[in-house]
C-alpha positions, 0 to 999 in steps of 0.5 A: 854434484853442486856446482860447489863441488864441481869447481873444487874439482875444476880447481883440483885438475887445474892444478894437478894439470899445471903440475904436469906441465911443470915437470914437463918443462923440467925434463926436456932440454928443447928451448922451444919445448921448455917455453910451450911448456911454461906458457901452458903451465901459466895458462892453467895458473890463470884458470886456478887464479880465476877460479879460486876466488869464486870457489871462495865466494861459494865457500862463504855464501853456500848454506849448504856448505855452512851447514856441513861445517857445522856439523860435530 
């Protein structure tokens, strides 16, 4: 594994996570719940958000990810 794929992945499970909390959110009526819920789901929306520009970075700079676009 490279780091580049290991943040894709990180980026990945972020997201997948945030989701998570996100139907969580939806399902309960409990106000306190609802509020955990949102916040923790923010939080990895925080982590995707500092993530992304780096696996951006990555994506531009990496020889070796240029040299797999480049394939036919």
């Amino acid at each position: 594994m490279t780091v580049q794929s290991d943040l894709e992945r990180a980026v990945a499970n972020a997201k997948a996570q945030m989701g998570m909390y996100a139907q969580f959110e939806a399902s309960t009526t409990d106000p306190a719940a609802k509020k955990m819920w949102n916040e923790m789901a923010q939080d990895m929306k925080r982590h995707v958000d500092s993530l992304t520009p780096r696996l951006s970075y990555l994506e531009k700079n990496n020889p070796l990810y240029q040299q797999h676009q480049q394939k036919p």
